[in-house]
N, CA, C and O atoms as CSV, one atom per row, in Angstrom:
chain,resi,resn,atom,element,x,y,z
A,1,UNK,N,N,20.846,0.576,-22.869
A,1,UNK,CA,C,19.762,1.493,-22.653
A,1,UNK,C,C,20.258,2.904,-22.988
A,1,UNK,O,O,21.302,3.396,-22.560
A,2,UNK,N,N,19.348,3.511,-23.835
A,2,UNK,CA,C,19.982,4.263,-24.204
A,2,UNK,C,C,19.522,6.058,-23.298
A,2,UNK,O,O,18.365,6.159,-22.888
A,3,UNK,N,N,20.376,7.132,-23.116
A,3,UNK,CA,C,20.090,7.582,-21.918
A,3,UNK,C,C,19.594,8.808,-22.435
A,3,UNK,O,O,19.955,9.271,-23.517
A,4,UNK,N,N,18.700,9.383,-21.608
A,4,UNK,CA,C,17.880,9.984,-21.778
A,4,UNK,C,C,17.263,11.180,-20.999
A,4,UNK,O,O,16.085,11.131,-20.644
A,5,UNK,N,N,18.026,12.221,-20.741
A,5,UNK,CA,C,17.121,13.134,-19.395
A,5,UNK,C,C,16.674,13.967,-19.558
A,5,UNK,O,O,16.619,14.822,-18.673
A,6,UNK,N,N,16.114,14.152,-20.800
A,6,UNK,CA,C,15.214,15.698,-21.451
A,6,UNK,C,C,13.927,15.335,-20.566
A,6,UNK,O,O,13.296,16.371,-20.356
A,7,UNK,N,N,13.428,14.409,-20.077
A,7,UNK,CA,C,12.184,14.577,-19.668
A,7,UNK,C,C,12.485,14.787,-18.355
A,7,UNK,O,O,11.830,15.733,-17.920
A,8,UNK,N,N,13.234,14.274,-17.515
A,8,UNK,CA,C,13.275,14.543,-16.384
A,8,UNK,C,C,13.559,16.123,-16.130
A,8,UNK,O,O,12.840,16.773,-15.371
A,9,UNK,N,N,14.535,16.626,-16.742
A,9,UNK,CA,C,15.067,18.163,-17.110
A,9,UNK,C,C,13.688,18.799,-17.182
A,9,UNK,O,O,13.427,19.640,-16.322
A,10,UNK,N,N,12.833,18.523,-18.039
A,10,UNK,CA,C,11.348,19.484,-18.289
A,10,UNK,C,C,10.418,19.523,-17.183
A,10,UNK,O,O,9.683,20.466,-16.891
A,11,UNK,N,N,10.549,18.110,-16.440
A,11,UNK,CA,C,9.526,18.072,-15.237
A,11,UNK,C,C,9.898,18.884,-14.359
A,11,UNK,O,O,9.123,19.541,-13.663
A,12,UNK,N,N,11.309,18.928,-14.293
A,12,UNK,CA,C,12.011,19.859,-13.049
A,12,UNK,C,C,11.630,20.985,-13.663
A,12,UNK,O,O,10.655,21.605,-13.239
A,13,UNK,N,N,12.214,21.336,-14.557
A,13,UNK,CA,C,12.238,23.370,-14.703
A,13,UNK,C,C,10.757,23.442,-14.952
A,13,UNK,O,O,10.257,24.565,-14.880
A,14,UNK,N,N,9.943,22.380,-15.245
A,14,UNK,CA,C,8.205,22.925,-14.987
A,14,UNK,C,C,7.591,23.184,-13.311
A,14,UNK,O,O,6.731,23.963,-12.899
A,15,UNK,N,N,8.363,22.263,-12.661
A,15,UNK,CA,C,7.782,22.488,-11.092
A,15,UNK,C,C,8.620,23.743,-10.459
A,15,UNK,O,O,8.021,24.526,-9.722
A,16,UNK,N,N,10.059,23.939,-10.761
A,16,UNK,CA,C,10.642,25.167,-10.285
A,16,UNK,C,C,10.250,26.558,-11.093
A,16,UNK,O,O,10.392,27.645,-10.533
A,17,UNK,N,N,9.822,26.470,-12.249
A,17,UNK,CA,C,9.919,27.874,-13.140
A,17,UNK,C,C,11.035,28.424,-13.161
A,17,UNK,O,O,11.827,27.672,-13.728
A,18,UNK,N,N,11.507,29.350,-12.834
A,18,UNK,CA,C,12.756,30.281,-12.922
A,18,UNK,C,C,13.318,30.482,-11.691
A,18,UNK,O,O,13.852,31.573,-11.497
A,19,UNK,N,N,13.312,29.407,-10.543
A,19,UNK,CA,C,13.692,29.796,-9.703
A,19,UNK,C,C,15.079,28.867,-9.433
A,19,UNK,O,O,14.933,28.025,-8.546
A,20,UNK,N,N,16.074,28.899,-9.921
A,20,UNK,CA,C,17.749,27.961,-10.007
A,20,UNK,C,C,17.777,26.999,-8.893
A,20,UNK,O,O,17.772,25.774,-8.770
A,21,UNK,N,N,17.817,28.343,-7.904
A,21,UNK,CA,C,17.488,27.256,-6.367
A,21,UNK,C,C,17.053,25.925,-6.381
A,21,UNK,O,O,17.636,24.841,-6.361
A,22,UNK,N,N,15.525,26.383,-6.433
A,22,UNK,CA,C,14.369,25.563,-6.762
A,22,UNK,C,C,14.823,24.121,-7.648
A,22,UNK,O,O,14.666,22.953,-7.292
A,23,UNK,N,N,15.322,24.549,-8.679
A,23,UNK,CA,C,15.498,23.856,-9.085
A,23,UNK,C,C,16.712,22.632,-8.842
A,23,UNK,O,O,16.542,21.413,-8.866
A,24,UNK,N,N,17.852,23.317,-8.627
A,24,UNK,CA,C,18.864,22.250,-8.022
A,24,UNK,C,C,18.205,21.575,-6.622
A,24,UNK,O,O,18.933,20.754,-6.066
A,25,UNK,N,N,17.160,21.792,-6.128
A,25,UNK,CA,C,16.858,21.728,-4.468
A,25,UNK,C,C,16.101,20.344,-5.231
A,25,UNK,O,O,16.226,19.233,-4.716
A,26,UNK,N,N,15.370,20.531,-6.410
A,26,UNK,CA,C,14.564,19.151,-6.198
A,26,UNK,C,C,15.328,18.324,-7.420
A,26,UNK,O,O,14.686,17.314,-7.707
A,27,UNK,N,N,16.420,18.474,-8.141
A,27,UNK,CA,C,17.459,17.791,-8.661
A,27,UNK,C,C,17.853,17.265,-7.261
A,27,UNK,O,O,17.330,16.171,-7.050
A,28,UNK,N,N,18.485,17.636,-6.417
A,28,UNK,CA,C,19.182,16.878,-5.630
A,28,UNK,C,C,18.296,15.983,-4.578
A,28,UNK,O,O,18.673,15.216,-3.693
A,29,UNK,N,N,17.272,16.277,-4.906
A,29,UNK,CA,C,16.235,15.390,-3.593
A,29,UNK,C,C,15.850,14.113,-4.595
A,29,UNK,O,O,15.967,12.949,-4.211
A,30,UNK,N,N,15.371,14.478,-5.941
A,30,UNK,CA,C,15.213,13.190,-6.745
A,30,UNK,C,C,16.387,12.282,-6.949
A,30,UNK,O,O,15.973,11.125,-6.874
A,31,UNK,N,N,17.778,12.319,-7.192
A,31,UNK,CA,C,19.078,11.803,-7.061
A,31,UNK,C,C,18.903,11.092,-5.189
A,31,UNK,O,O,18.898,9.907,-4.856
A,32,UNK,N,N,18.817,11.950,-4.568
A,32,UNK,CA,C,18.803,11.436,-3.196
A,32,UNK,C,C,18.044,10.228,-2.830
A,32,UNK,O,O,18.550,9.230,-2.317
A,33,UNK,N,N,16.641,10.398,-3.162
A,33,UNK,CA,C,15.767,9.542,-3.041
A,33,UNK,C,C,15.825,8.358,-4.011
A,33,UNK,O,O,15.075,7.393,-3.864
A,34,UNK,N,N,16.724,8.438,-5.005
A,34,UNK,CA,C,17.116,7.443,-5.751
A,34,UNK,C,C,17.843,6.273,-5.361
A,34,UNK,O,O,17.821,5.071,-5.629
A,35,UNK,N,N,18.586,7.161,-4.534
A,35,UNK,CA,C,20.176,6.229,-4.219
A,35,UNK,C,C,19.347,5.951,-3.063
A,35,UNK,O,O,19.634,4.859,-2.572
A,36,UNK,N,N,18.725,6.362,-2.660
A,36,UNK,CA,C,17.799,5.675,-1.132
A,36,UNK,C,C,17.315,3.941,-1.658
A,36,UNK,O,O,17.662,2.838,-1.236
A,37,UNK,N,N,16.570,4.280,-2.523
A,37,UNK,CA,C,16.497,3.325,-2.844
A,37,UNK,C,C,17.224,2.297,-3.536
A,37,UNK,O,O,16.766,1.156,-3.468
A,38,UNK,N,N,18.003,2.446,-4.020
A,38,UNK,CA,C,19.147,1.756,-4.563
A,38,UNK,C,C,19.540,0.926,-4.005
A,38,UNK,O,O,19.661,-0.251,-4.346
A,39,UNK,N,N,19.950,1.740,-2.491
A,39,UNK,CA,C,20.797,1.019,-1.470
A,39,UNK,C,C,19.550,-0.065,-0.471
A,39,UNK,O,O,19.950,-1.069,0.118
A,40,UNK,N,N,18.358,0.285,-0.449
A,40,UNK,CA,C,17.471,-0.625,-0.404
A,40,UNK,C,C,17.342,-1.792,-1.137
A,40,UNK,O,O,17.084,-2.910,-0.691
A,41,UNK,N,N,17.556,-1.435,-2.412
A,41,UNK,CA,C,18.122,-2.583,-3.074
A,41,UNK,C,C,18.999,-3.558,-3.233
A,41,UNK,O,O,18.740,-4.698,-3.618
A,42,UNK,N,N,20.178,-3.071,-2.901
A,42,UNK,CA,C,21.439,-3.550,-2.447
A,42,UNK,C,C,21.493,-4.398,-1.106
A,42,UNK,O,O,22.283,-5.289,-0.793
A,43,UNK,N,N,20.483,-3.891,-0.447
A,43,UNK,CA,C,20.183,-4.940,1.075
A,43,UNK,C,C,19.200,-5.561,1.328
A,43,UNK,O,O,19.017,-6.104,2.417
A,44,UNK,N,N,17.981,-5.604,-0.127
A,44,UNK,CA,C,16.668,-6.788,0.147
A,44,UNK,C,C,17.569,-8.091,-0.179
A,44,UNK,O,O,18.277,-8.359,-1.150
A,45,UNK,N,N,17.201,-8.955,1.273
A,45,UNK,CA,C,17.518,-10.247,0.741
A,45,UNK,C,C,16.164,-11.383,0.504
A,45,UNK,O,O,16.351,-12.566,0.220
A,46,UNK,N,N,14.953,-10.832,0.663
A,46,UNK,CA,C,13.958,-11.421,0.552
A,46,UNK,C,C,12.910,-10.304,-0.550
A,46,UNK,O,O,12.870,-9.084,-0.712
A,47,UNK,N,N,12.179,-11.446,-1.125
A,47,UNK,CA,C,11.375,-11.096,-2.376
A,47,UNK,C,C,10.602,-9.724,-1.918
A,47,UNK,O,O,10.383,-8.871,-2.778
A,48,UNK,N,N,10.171,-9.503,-0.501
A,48,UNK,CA,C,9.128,-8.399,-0.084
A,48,UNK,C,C,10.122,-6.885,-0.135
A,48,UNK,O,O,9.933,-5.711,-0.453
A,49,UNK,N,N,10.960,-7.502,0.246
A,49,UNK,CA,C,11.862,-5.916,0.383
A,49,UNK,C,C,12.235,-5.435,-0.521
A,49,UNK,O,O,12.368,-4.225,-0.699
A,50,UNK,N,N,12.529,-6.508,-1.436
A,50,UNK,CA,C,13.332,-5.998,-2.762
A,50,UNK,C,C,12.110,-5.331,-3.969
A,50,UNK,O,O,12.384,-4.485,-4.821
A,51,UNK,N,N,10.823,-5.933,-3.769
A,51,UNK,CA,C,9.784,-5.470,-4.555
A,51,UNK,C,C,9.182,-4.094,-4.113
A,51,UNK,O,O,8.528,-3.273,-4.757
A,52,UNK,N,N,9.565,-4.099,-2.938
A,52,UNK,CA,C,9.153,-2.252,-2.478
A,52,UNK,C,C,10.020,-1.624,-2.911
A,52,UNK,O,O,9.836,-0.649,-3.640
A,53,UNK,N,N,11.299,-2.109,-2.503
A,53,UNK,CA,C,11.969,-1.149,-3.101
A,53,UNK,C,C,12.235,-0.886,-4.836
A,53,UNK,O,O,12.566,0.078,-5.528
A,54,UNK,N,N,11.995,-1.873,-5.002
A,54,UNK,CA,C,11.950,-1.457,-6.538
A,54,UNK,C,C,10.338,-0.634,-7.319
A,54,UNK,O,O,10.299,-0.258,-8.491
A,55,UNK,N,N,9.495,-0.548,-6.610
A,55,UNK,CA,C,8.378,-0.229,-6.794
A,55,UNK,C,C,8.381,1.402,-6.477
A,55,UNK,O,O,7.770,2.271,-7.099
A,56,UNK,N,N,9.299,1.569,-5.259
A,56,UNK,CA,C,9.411,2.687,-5.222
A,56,UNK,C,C,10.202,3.577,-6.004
A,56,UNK,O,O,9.912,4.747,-6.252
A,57,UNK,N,N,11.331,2.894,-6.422
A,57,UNK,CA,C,12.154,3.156,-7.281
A,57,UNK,C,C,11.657,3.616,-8.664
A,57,UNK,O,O,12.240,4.462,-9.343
A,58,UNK,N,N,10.342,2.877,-9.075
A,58,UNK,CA,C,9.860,2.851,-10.171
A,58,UNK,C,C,8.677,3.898,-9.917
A,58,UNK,O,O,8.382,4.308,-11.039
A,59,UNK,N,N,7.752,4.605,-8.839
A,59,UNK,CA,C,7.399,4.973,-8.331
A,59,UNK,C,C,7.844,6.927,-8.961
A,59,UNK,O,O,7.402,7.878,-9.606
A,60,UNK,N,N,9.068,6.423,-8.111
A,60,UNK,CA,C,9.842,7.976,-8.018
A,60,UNK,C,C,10.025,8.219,-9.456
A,60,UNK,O,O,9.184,8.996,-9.908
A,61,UNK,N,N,10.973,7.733,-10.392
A,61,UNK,CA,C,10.968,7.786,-11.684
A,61,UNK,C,C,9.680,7.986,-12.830
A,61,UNK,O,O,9.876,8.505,-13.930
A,62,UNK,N,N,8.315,7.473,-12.365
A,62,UNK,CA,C,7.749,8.003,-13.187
A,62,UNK,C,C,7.179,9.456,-12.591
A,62,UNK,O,O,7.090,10.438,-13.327
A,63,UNK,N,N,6.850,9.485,-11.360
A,63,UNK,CA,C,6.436,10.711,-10.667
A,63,UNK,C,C,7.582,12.208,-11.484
A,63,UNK,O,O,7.275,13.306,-11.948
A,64,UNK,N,N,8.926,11.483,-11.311
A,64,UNK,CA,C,9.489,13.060,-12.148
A,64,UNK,C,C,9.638,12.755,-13.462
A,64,UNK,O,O,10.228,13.574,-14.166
A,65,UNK,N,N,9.136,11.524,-14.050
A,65,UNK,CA,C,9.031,11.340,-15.862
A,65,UNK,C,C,10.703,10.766,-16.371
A,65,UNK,O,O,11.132,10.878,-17.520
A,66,UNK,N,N,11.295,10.286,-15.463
A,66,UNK,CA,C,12.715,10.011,-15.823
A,66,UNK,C,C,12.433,8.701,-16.577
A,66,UNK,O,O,12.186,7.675,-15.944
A,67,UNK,N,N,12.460,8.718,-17.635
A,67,UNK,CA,C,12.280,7.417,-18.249
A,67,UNK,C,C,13.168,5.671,-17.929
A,67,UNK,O,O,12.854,4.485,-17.831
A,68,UNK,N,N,14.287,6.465,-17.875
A,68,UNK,CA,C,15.327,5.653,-17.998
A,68,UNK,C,C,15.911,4.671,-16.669
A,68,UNK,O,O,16.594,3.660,-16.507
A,69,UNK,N,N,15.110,5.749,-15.798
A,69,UNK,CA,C,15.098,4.933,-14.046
A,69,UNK,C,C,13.704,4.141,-13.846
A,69,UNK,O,O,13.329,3.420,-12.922
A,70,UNK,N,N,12.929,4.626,-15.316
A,70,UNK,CA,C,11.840,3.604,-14.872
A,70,UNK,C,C,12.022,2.246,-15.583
A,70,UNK,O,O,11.755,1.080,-15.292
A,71,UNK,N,N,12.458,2.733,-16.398
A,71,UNK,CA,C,13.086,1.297,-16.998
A,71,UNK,C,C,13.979,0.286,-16.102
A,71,UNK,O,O,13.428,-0.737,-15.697
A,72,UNK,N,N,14.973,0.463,-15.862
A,72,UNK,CA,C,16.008,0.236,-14.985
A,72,UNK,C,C,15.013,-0.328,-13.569
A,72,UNK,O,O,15.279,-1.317,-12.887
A,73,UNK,N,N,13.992,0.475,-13.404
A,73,UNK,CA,C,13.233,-0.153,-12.224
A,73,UNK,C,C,12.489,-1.058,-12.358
A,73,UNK,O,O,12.041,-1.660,-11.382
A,74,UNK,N,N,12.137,-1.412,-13.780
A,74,UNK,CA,C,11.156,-2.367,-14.234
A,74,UNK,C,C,11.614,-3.656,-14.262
A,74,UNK,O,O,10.956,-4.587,-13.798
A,75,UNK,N,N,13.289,-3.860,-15.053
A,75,UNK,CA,C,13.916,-4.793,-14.913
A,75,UNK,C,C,14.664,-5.308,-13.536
A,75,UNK,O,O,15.485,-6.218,-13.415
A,76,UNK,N,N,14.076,-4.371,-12.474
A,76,UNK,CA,C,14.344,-4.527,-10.912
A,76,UNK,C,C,13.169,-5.593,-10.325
A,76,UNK,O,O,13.234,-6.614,-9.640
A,77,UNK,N,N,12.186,-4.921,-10.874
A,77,UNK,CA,C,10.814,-6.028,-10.295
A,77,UNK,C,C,10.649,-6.747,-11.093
A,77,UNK,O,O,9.458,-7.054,-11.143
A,78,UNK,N,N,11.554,-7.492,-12.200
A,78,UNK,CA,C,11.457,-8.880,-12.437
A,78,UNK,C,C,12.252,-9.862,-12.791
A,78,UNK,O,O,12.373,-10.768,-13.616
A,79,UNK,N,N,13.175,-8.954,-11.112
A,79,UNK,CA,C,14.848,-9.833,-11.035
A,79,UNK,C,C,14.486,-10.594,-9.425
A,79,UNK,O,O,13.422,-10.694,-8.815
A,80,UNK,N,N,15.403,-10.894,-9.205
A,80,UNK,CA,C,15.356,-12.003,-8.309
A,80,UNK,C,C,15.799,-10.815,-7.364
A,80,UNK,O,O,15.961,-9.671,-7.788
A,81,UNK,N,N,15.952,-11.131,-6.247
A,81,UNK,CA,C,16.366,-10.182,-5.008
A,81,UNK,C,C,18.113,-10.456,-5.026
A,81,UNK,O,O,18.733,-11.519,-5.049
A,82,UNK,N,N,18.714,-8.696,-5.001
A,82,UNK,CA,C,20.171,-9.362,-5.374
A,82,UNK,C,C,21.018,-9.577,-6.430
A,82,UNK,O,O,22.224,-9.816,-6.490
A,83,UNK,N,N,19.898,-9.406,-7.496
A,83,UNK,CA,C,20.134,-9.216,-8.580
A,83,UNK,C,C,21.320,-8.527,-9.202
A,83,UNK,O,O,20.950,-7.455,-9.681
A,84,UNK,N,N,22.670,-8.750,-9.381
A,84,UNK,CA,C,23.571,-8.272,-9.738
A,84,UNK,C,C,23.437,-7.092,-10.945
A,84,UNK,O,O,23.506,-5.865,-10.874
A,85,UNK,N,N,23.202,-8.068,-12.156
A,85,UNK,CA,C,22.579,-7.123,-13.329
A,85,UNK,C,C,21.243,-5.884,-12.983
A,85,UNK,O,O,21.257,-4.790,-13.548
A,86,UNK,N,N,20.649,-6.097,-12.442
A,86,UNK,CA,C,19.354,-5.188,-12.170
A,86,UNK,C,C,19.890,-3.797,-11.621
A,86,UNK,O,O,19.678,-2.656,-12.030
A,87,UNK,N,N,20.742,-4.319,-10.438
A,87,UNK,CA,C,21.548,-2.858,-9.209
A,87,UNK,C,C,21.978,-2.461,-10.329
A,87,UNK,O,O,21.455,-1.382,-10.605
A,88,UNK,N,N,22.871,-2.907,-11.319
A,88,UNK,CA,C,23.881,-2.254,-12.473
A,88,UNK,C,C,23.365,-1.834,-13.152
A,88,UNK,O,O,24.043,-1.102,-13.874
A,89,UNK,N,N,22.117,-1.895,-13.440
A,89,UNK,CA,C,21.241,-0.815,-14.262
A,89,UNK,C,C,21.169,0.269,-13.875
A,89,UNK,O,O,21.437,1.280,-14.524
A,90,UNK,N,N,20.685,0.195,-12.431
A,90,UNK,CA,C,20.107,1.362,-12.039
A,90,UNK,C,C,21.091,2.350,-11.065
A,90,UNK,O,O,20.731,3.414,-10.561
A,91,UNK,N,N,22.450,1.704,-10.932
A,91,UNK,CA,C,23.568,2.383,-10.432
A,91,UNK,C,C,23.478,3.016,-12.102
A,91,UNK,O,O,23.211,4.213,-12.200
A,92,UNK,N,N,23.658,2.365,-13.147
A,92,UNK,CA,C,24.275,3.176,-14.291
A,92,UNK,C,C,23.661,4.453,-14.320
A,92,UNK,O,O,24.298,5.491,-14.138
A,93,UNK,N,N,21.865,4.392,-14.649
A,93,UNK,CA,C,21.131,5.349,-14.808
A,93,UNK,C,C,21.641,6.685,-13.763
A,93,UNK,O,O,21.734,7.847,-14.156
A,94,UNK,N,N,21.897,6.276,-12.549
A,94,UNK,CA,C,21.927,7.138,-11.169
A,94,UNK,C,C,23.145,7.734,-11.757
A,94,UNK,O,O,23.066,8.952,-11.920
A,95,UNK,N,N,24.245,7.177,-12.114
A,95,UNK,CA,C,25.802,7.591,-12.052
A,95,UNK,C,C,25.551,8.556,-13.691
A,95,UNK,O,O,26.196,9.604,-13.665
A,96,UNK,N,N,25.012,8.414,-14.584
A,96,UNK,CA,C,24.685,9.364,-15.482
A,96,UNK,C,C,23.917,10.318,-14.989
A,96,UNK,O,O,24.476,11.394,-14.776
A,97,UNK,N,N,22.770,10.225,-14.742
A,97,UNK,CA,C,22.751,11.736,-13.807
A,97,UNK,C,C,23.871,12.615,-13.333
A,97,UNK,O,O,24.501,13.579,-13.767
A,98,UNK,N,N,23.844,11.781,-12.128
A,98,UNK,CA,C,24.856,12.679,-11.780
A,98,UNK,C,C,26.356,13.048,-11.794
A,98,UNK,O,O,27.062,13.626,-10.968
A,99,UNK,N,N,26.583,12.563,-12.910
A,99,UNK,CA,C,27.251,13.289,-14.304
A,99,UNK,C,C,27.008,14.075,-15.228
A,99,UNK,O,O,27.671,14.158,-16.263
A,100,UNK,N,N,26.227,14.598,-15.002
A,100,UNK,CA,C,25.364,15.403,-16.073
A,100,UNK,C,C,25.554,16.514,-15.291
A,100,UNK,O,O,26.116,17.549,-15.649
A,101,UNK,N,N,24.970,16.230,-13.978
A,101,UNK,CA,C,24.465,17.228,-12.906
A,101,UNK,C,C,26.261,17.936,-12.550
A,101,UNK,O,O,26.501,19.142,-12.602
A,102,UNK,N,N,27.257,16.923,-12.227
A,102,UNK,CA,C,28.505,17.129,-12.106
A,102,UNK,C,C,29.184,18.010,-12.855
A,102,UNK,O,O,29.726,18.940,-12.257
A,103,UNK,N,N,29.312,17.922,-14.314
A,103,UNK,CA,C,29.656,18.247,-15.608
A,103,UNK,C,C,29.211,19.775,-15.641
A,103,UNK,O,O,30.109,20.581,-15.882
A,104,UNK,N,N,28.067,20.211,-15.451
A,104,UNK,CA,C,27.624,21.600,-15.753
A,104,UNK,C,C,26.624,21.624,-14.454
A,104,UNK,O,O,25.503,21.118,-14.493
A,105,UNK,N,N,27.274,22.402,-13.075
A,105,UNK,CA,C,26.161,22.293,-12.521
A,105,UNK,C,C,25.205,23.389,-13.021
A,105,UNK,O,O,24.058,23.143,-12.648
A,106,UNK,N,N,25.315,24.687,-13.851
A,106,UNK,CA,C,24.395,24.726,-14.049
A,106,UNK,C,C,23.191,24.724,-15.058
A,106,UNK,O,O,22.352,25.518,-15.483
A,107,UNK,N,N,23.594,23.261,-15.233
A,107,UNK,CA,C,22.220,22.642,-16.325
A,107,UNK,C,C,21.309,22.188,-15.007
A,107,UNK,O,O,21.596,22.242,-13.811
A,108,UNK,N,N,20.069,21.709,-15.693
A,108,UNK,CA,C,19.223,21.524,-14.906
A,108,UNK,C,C,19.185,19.653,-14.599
A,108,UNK,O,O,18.377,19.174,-13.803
């Protein structure tokens, strides 16, 4: 999958404008709420838990336009609960972020 965060980058500096703060404040709440779910993921052991959480997962990602977590979330809701390969998607997507975010904090 190939990676991708110009859109997520535009949604952010469109909801913050010029305000840096602003902007790292809801970089770090979308990353947050990611790994929230992640780790929801990591502990559905039944089909209901694991489909919320991946719904939400998929949810959050299109809400800030991150393409690449919606992807990653898509192949979540049509994995089995537990899914080894699926988490490893979407750990990857998460761990590029925030490498990105790591690398220059101040890119957006």
């Amino acid at each position: 999958m190939a990676f991708n965060h110009g859109a997520l980058d535009a949604t952010l500096a469109a909801a913050a404008g010029s305000d840096a703060a602003l902007l790292r404040e809801l970089r770090a709440a979308f990353l947050e709420s990611a790994a929230r779910q992640l780790d929801l993921l990591k502990r559905a052991r039944c089909d209901g838990n694991w489909h919320v959480a991946a719904m939400r997962l998929k949810g959050l990602a299109a809400s800030f336009n991150a393409e690449d977590l919606l992807q990653a979330a898509e192949i979540a809701l049509h994995a089995a609960p537990g899914e080894p390969m699926a988490i490893r998607e979407v750990e990857a997507v998460l761990n590029r972020f925030n490498r990105t975010q790591v690398r220059d904090p101040n890119r957006i």
